[in-house]
C-alpha positions as CSV (number, residue, x, y, z in Angstrom):
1,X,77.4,179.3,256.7
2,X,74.5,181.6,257.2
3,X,72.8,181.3,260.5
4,X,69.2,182.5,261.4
5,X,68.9,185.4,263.1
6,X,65.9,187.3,264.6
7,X,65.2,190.4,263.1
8,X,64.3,193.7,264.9
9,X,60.6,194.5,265.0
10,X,60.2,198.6,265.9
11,X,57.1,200.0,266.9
12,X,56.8,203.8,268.2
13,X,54.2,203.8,270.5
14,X,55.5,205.3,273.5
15,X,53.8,203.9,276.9
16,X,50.9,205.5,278.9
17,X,54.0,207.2,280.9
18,X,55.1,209.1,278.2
19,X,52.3,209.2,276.0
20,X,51.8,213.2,275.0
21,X,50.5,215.1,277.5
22,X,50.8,219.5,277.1
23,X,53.7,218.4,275.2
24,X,54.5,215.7,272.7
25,X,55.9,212.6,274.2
26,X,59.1,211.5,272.8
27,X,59.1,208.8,269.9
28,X,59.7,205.3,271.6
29,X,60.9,202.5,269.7
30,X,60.0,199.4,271.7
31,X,62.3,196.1,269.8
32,X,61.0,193.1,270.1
33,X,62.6,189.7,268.6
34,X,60.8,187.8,265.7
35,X,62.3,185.2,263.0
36,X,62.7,185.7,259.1
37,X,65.8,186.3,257.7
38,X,68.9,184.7,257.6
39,X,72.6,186.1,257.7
40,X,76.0,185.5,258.1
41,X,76.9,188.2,260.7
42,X,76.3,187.1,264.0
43,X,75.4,190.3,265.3
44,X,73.5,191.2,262.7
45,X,70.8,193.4,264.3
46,X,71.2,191.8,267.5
47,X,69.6,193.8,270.7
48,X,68.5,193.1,274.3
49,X,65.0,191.5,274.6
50,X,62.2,193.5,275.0
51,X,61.3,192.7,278.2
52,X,64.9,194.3,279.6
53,X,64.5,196.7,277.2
54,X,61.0,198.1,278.8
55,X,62.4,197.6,282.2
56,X,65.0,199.9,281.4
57,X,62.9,202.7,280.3
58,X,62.9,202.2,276.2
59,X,64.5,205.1,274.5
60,X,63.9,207.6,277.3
61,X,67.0,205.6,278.7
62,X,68.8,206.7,275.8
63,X,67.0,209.6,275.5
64,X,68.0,211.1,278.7
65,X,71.8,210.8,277.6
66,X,70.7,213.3,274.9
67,X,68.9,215.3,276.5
68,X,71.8,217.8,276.7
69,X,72.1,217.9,273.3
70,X,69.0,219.4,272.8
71,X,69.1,222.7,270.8
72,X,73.0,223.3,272.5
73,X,75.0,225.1,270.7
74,X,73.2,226.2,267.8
75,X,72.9,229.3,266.3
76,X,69.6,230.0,264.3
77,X,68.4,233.2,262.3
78,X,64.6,233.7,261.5
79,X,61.9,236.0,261.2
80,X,60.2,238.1,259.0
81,X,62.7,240.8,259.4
82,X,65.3,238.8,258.1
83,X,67.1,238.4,262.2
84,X,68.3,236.6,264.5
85,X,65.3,234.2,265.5
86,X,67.5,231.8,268.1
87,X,70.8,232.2,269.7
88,X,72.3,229.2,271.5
89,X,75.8,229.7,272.7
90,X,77.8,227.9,275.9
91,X,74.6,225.4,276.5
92,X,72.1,228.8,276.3
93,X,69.2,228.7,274.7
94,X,68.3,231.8,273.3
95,X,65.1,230.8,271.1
96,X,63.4,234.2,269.4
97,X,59.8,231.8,270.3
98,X,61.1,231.1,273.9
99,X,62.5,232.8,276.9
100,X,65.9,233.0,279.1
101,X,67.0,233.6,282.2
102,X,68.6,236.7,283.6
103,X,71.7,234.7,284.3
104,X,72.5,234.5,280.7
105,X,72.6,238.0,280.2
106,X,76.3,237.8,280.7
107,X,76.2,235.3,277.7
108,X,74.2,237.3,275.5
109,X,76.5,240.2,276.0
110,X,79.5,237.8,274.9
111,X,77.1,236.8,271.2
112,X,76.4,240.4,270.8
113,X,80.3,241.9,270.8
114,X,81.1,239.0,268.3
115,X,80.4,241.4,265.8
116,X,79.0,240.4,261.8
117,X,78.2,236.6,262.9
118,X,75.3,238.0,264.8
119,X,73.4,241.1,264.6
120,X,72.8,244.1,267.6
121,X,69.7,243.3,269.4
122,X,68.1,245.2,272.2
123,X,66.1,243.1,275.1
124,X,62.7,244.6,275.8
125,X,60.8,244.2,279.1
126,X,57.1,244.1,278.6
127,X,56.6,247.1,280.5
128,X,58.7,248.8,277.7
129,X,56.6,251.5,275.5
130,X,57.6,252.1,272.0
131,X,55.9,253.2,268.9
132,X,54.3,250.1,268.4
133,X,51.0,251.3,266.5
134,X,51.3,250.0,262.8
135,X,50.9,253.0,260.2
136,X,49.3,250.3,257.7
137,X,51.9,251.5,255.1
138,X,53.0,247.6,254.1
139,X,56.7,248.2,254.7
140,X,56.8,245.0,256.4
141,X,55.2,242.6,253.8
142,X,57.9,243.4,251.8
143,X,61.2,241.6,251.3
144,X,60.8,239.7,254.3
145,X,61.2,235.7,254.6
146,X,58.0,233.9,256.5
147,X,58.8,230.5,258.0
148,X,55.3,228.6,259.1
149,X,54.7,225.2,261.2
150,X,51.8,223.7,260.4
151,X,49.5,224.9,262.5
152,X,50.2,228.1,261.0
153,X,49.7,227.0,257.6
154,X,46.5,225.6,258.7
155,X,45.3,228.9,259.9
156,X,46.5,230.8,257.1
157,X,44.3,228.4,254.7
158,X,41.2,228.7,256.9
159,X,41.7,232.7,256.4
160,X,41.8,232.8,253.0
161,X,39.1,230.1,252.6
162,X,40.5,226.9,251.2
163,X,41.8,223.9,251.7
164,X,45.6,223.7,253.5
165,X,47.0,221.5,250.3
166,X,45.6,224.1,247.9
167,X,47.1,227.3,250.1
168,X,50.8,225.0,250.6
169,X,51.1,224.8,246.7
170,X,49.8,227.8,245.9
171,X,51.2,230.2,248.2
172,X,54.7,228.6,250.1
173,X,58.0,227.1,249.3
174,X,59.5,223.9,250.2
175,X,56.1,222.1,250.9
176,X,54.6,224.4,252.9
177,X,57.5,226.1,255.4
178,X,57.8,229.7,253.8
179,X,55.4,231.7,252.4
180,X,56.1,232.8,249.2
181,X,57.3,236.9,249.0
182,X,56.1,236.9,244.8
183,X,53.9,240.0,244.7
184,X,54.2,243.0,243.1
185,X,57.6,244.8,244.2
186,X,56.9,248.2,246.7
187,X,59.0,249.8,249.3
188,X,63.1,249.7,248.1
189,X,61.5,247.5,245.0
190,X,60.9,244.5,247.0
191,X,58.4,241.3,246.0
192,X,55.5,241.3,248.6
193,X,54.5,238.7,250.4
194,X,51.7,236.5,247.8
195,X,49.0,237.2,250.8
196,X,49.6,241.5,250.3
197,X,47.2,243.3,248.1
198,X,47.4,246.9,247.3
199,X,45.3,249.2,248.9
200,X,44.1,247.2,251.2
201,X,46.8,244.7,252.7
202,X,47.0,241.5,254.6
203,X,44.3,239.0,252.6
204,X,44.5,236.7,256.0
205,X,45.4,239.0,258.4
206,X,43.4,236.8,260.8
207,X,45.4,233.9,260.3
208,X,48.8,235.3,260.7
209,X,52.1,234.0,261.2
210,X,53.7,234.5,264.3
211,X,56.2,236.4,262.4
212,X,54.1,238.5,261.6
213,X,52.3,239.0,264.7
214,X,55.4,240.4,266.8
215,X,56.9,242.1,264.3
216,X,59.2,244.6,264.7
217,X,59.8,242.7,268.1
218,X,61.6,238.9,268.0
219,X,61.1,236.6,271.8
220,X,63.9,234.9,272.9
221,X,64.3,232.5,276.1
222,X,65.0,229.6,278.0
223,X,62.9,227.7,281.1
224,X,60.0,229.2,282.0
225,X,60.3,232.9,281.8
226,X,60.1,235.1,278.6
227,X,61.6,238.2,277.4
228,X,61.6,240.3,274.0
229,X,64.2,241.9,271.5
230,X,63.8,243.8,268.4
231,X,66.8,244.2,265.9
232,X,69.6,246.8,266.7
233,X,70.1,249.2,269.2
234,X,67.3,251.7,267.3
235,X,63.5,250.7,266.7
236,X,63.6,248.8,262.8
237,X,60.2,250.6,262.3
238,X,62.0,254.0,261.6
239,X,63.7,252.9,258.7
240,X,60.5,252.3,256.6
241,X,58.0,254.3,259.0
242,X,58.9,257.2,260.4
243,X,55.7,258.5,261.0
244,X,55.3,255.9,263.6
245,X,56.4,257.8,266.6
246,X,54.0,260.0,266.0
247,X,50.8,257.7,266.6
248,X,50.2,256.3,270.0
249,X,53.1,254.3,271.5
250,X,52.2,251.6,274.0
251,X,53.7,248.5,276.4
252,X,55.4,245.6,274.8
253,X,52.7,243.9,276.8
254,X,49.8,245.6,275.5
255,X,51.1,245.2,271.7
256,X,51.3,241.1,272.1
257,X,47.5,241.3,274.1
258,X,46.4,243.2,270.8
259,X,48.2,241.1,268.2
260,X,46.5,237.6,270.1
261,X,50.6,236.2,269.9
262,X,49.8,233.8,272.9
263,X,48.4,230.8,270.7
264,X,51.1,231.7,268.3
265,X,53.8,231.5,270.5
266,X,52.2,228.3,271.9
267,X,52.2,226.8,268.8
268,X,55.7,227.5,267.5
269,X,57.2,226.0,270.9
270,X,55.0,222.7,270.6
271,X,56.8,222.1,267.3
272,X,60.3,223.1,268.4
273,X,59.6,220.2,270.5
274,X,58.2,217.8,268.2
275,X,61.4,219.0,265.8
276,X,63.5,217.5,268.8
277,X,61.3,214.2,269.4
278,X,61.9,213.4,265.6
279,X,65.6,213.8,265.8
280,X,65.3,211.5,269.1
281,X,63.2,208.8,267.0
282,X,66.4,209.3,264.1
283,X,68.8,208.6,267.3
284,X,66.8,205.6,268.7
285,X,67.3,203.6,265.6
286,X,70.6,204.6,265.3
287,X,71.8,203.7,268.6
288,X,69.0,201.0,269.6
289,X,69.5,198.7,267.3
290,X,72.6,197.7,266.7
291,X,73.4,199.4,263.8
292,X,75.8,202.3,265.5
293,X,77.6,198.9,267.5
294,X,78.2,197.2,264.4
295,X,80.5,200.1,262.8
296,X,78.5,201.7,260.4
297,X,79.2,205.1,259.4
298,X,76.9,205.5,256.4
299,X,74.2,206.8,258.3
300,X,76.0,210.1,260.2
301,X,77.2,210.9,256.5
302,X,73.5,210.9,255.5
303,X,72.6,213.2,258.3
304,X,75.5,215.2,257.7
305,X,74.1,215.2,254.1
306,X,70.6,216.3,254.6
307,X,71.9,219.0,257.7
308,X,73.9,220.7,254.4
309,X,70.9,220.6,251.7
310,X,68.9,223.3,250.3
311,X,65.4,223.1,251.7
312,X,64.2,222.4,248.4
313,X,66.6,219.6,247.9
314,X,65.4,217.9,251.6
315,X,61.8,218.4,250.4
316,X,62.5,216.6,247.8
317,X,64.4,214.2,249.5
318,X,61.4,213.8,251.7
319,X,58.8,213.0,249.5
320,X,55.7,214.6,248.9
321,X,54.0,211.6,250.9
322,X,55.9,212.2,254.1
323,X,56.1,216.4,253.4
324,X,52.3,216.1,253.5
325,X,52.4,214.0,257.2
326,X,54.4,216.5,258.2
327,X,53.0,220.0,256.7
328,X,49.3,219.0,255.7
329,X,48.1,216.7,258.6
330,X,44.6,215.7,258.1
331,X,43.2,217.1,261.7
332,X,40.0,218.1,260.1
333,X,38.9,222.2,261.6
334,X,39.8,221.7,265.2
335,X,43.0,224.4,265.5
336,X,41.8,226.7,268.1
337,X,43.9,224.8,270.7
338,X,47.6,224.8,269.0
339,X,48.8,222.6,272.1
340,X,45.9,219.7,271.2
341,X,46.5,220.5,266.7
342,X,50.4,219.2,268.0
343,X,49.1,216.7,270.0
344,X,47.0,215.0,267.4
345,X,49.8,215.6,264.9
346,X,52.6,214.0,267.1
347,X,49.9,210.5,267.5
348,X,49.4,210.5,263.8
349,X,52.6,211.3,262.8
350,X,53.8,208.1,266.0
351,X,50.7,206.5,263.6
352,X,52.3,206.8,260.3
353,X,55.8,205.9,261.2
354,X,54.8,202.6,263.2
355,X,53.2,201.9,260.6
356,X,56.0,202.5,257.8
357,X,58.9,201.1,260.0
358,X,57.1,198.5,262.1
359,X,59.4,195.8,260.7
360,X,62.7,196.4,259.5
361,X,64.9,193.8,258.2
362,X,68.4,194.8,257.8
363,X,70.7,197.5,258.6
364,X,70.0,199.2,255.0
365,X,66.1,199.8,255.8
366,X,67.3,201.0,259.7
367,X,69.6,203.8,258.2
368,X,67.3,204.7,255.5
369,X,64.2,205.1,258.5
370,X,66.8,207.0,260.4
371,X,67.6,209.2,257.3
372,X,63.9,210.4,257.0
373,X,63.0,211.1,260.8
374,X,66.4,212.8,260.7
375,X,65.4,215.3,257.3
376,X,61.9,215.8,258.9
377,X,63.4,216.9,262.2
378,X,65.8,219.1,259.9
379,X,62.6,220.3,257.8
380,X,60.0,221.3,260.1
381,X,63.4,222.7,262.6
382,X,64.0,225.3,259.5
383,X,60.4,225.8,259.5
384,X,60.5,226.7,263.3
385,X,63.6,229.1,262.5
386,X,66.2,226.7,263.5
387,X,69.5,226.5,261.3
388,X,69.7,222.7,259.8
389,X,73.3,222.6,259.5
390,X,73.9,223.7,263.2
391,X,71.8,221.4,264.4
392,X,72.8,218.5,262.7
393,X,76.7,219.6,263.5
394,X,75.6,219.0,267.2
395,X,73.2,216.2,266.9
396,X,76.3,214.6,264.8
397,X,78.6,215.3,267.4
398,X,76.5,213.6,270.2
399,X,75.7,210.6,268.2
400,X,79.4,210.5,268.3
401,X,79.7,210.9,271.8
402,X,77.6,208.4,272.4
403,X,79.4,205.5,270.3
404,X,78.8,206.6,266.0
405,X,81.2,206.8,264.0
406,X,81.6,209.0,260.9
């Protein structure tokens, strides 16, 4: 005989505690009991009341069981030259927009005699000098692969002079996380990047990518201290530019002052985190809810699904509703400060989703809300240079650890 149970009510509002600050605060799912449904499984989406569940710290109780997971493990290539963009081996983070410690040295030494699965690097202080001075020959807006974050795609359309939607579907892949490489084909009969024009080059140079603005160099790290790479054990410029060493060389330092990669850099790490805080929301209604305790394993073989697909076939998984929260968010002009463009994006995006999954009523509409903050984590982390099916091997695995099953 069915029996009335109380459903499960989620809103992501975090409280004042952990409400964003310099970085996003972490979604929150607060549960709170109401009546509406009846079922025959007891359990069916049973949880603690509210009240406990507030007293205990909402999800950053669960949260900080995952914290470890975060970014572990994974290995990540990006950048417009085509390398290694994060390295993450032994719980080290080695992120090509971050920084690492001089402890992990050892561990970097260990990636780099693994031979083919990663490439050379060479770590850079920034009192290095090298031929930095571009020879404005276009070499590098060819052939190269150009992942963006949204506040990067926001800049880019306010270079060229239009509106964000009209750049994203006119000039990137994937709903706006790689800039199309379409042009004409140049040096070794490569497609240029759609934003290079003949003669006179970058049409946004203003705007630029982060990619774009350390090229040949990649940043790599962990804490609070930064250092730089480029590719192999001999400058990448060469190749394509060998005129280079003869113009001015100059500090690693004085090449980021001149190519303004600060905000850049800023932004790229504010999403890296926001990537994480999705996959944390994904988690929360995984674990929180009762639908990990009542045996499913559906939803882990979605993620596991999603972590495998193309990034066209998430994007289209997605939806262009939710690809335009995540890729076209309606900030109006105010991008000068990437740290506040997140910040509004993280409340509208906390908006949007309290508003989508505010009330839940069974176990089908739990895994399918999980499923989508799980593919936008995955989406906007390949937009950020991380690797989705690495991440989602680990995020699996802790979800796991934690009490899913598979």
């Amino acid at each position: 005989m069915a029996c009335k149970r109380s459903g499960v009510r989620l809103s992501m509002a975090p409280p004042k505690s952990l409400r964003f600050r310099k970085k996003p605060g972490a979604f929150c799912f607060w549960f709170e009991s109401y009546s509406g449904f009846s079922t025959s499984h007891d359990n069916f989406l049973s949880f603690t009341p509210a009240r406990h569940f507030r007293r205990q710290g909402g999800y950053g109780a669960t949260r900080r069981q995952i914290v470890p997971m975060r970014l572990a493990h994974v290995r990540v290539f990006q950048g417009a030259q085509g390398q290694a963009g994060i390295y993450i081996w032994n719980d080290i983070l080695l992120d090509s927009h971050g920084f690492y410690p001089e402890e992990c040295v050892g561990a970097l030494k260990k990636i780099q005699r693994l031979g083919d699965s990663m490439p050379d690097i060479t770590i850079l202080s920034l009192a290095d000098t090298l031929p930095l001075s571009c020879t404005r020959s276009g070499t590098c807006c060819h052939g190269k692969s150009v992942w963006l974050n949204p506040w990067e795609l926001a800049r880019l359309a306010a270079a060229k002079d239009i509106a964000p939607r009209a750049f994203r579907d006119q000039y990137c892949e994937f709903g706006g996380i790689r800039l199309r490489f379409d042009g004409p084909a140049g040096w070794n009969n490569q497609a240029a990047c759609s934003q290079y024009l003949l003669g006179s080059g970058c049409s946004v140079h203003a705007g630029r990518p982060l990619a774009c603005r350390l090229y040949p160099l990649g940043r790599q790290g962990q804490g609070g201290r930064f250092q730089y790479i480029h590719q192999g054990s001999g400058f990448p410029c060469l190749e394509g530019c060998p005129d280079v060493v003869k113009l001015p060389h100059m500090t690693v330092a004085a090449y980021l002052a001149g190519q303004e990669a600060k905000p850049s850099e800023t932004a790229q790490d504010e999403y890296l985190e926001l990537m994480q805080q999705l996959a944390d929301g994904a988690f929360g209604l995984l674990l929180e809810t009762g639908l990990a305790a009542s045996g499913d394993t559906r939803t882990l073989g979605l993620w596991r699904e999603l972590g495998s697909s193309p990034p066209g076939d998430l994007a289209k998984h997605l939806g262009p509703e939710w690809l335009d929260r995540l890729m076209l968010p309606d900030l109006g002009d105010g991008f000068d400060s990437p740290t506040d463009f997140c910040r509004r994006h993280f409340e509208m995006l906390d908006g949007q989703t309290q508003s989508s999954f505010g009330a839940l009523g069974n176990f089908d509409a739990v895994r399918e809300a999980s499923g989508l903050l799980m593919g936008l984590a995955l989406h906007l982390g390949r937009a950020v240079g991380a690797d989705p099916a690495d991440l989602i091997g680990h995020w699996i695995g802790t979800a796991k650890g934690l009490g899913a099953l598979e």
